[in-house]
C-alpha positions as CSV (number, residue, x, y, z in Angstrom):
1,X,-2.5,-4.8,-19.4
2,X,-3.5,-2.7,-16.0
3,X,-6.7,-3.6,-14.5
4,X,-9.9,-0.5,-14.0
5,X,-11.4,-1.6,-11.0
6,X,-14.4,-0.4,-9.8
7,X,-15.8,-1.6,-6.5
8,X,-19.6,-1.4,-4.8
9,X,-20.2,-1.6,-1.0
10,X,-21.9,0.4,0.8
11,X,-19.7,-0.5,4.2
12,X,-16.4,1.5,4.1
13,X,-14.3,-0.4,5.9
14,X,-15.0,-3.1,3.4
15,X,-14.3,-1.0,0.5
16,X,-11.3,0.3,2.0
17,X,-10.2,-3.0,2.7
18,X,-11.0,-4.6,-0.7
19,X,-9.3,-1.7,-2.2
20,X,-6.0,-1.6,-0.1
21,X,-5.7,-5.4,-1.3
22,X,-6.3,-4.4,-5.0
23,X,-3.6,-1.7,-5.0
24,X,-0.9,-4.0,-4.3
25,X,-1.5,-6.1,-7.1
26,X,1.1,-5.2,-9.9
27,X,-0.9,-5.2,-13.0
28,X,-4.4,-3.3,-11.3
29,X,-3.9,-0.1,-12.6
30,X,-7.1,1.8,-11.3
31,X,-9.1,1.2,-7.9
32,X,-12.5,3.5,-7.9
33,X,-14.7,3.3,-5.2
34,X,-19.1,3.5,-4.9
35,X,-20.6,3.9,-2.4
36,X,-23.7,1.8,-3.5
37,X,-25.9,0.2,-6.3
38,X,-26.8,2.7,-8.2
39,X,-23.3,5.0,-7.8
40,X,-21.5,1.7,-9.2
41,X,-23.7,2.2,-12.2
42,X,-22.9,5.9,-12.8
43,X,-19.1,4.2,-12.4
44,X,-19.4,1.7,-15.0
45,X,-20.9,4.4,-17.4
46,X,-18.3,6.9,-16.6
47,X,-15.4,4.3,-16.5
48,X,-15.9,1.2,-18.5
49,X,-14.0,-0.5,-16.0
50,X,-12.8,-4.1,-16.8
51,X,-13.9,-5.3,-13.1
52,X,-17.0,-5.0,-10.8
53,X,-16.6,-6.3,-7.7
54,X,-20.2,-6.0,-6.0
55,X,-21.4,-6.6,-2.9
56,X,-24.3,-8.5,-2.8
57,X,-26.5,-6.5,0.0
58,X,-26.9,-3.2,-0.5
59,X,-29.4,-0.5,0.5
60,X,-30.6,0.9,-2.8
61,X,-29.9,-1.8,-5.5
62,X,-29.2,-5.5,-4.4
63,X,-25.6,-6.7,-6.1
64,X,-27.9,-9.1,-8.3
65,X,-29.7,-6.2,-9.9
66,X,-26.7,-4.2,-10.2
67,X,-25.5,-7.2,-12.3
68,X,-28.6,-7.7,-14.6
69,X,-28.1,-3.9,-15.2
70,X,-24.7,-3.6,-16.1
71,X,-24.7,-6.7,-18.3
72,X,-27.2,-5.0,-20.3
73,X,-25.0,-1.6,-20.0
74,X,-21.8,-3.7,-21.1
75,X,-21.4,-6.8,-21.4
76,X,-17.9,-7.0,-21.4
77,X,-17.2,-6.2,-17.3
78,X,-16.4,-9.4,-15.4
79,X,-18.7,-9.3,-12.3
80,X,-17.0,-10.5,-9.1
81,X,-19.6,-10.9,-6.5
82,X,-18.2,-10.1,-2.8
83,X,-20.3,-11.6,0.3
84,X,-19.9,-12.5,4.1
85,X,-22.5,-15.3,3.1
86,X,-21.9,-18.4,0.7
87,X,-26.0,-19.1,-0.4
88,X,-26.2,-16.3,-2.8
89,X,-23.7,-18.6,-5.2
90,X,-25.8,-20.0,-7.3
91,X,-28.1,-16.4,-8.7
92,X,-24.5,-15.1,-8.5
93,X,-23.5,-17.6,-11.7
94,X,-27.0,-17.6,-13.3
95,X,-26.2,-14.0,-13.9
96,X,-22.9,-15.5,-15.5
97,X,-21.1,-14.2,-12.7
98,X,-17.2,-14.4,-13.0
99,X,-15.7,-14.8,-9.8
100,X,-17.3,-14.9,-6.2
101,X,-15.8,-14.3,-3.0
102,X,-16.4,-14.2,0.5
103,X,-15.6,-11.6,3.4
104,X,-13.2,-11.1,4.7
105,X,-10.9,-11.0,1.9
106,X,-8.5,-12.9,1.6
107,X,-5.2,-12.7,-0.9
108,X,-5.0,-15.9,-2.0
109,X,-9.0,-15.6,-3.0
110,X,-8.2,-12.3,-4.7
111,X,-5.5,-14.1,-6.6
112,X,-7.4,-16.5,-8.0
113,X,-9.7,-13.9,-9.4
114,X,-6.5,-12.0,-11.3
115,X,-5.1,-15.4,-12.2
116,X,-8.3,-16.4,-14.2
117,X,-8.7,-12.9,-15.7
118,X,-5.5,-13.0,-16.9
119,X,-5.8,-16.3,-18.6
120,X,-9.8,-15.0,-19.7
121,X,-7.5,-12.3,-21.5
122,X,-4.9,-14.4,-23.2
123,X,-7.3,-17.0,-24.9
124,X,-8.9,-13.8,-26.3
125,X,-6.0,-12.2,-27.6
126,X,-2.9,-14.7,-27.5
127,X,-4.3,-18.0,-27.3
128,X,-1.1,-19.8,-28.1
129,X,1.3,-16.9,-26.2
130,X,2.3,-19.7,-23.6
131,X,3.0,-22.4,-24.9
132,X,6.0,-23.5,-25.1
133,X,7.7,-23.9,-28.7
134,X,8.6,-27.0,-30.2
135,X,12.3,-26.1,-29.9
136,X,11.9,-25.8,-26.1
137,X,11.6,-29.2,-25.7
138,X,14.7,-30.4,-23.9
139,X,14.6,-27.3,-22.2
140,X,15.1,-27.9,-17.9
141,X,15.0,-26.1,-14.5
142,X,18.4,-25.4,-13.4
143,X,18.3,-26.0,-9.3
144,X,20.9,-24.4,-7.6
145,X,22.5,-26.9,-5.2
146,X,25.9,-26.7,-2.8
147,X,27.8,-29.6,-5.0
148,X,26.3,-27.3,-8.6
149,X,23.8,-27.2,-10.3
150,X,20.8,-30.3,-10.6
151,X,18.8,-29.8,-14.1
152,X,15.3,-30.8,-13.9
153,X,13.0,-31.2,-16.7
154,X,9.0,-29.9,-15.8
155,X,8.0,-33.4,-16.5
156,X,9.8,-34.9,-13.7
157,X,8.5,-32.4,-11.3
158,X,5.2,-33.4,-9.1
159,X,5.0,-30.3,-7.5
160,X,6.4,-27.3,-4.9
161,X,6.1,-25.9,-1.9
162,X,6.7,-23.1,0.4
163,X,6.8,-23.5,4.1
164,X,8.4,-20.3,5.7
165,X,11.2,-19.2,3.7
166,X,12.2,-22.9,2.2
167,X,11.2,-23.7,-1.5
168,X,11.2,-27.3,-2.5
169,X,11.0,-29.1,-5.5
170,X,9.6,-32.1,-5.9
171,X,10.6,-34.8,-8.2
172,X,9.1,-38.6,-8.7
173,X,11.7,-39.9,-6.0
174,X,13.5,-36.7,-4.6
175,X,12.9,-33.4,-3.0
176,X,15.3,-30.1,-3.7
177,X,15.6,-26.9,-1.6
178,X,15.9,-24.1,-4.0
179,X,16.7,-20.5,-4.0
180,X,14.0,-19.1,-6.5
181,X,10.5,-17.9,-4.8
182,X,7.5,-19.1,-5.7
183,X,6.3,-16.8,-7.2
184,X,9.2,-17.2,-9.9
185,X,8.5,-20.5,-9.9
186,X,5.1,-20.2,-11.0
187,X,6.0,-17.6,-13.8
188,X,9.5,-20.3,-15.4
189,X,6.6,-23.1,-15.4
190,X,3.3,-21.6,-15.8
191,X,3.8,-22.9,-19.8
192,X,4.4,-26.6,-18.9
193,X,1.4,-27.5,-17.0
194,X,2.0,-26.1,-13.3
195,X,-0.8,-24.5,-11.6
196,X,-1.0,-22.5,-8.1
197,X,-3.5,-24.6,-5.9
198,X,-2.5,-23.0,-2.8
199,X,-0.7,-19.7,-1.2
200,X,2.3,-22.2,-0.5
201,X,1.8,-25.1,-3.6
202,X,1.9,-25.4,-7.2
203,X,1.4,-28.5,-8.5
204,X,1.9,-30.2,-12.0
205,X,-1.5,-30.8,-13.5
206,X,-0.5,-34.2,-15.5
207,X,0.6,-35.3,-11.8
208,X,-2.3,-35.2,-10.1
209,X,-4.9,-38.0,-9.6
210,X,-7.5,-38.0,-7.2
211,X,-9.4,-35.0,-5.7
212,X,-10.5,-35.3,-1.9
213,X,-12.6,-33.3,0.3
214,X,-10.9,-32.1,3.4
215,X,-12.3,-30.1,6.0
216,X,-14.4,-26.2,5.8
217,X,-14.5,-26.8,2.2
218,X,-11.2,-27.0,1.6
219,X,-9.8,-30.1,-0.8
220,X,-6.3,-31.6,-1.6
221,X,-5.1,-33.6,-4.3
222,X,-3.1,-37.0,-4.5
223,X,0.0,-36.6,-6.7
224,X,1.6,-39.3,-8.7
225,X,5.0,-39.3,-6.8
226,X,6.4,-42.9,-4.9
227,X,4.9,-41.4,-1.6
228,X,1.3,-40.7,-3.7
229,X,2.2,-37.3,-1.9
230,X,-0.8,-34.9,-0.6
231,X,-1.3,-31.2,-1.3
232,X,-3.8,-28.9,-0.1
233,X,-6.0,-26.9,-2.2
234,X,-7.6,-23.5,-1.2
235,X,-11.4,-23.5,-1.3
236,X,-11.5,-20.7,-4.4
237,X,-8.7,-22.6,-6.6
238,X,-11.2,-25.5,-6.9
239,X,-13.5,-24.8,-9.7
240,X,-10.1,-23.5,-11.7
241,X,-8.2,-26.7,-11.1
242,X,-11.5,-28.7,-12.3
243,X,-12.2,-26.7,-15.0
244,X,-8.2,-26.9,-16.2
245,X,-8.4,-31.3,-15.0
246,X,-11.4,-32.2,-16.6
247,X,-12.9,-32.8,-20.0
């Protein structure tokens, strides 16, 4: 599906900015700026857009009244709220708020947001679209290597990472240097369990087994691999990993 965006600020350069970020995301098909509270109203009423991302101060209408009036207007928009500060948080998801973000934006933040959208979407319309089916069980990752080819089955992976232009994959005792990106990395294995934690790591959920703090917020996770290896997490993927860990 493409993405109607609509997004309130009343700073320019942060709408610009916020906007310029959206367009280059392949399944957003329509960015439309206001320039306020109440002109992101008249939007919402004119273009039942999928996705509000509000700021939170704003001259005429506050971001948390926009909300309470557009959740009586439609229900159905997701609500990302957009701030430089982090206290507003907790009215943000009293108002059942979908996503919230901080300035300055930040792509990996902004993925997040698309990532849980698009999963929002197939558990209402496809809930069983990924899984794998029960033929596909011996299926593997074929891992290009100079002596042939290495198959690897999803299980045995722990995770991958990206540092400059190198891909690895990392198995229980070994690691591989591959030629797919990441990004097709994360769409061949998005079925079996892997989740992006990180601009430059996915990791397999089933692998994972503690959750530390870090530093500035940020986390990173203990993998069940013979080195009980570590891999960051970004700050925004942490209440989607918990939410996909924990029962």
């Amino acid at each position: 599906m493409g993405w109607n965006v609509v997004i309130a600020d009343d700073e320019a350069p942060s709408r610009e900015e916020l906007a310029y970020l959206l367009e280059q995301i392949a399944d957003v098909s329509q960015v439309t700026q206001a320039i306020g509270g109440m002109d992101a109203i008249r939007k919402v009423k004119e273009l039942t857009p999928d996705v509000l991302f509000l700021d939170m101060e704003m001259p005429d209408l506050s971001g948390l009244q926009v909300a309470q009036i557009v959740g009586e207007l439609d229900p159905g928009v997701k609500i990302v709220f957009s701030t430089a500060y982090d206290h507003y948080a907790v009215d943000a998801f009293k108002l059942r708020a979908f996503h919230y973000i901080l300035k300055p934006y930040d792509e990996d933040d902004l993925g997040a947001v698309f990532r849980e959208l698009r999963q929002a979407a197939e558990k209402s319309f496809a809930p069983d679209s990924r899984k794998p089916a029960a033929g596909d069980a011996c299926v593997k990752l074929a891992l290009e290597l100079d002596d042939g080819i290495k198959y690897v089955s999803p299980k045995h992976i722990v995770y991958i990472s990206k540092e400059g232009k190198r891909v690895q994959v990392h198995t229980l005792q070994d690691a591989y240097e591959v030629s797919y990106t990441l990004q097709e990395l994360e769409q061949k294995l998005a079925p079996y369990g892997f989740f992006r934690c990180h601009k430059s790591y996915l990791v397999r959920l089933e692998a994972i087994t503690e959750l530390k703090s870090w530093v500035n917020g940020a986390y990173d996770v203990r993998m069940d691999d013979a080195v009980r290896s570590r891999v960051p997490v970004s700050r925004n993927y942490v209440k989607e990993l918990r939410l996909k860990l924990e029962i």
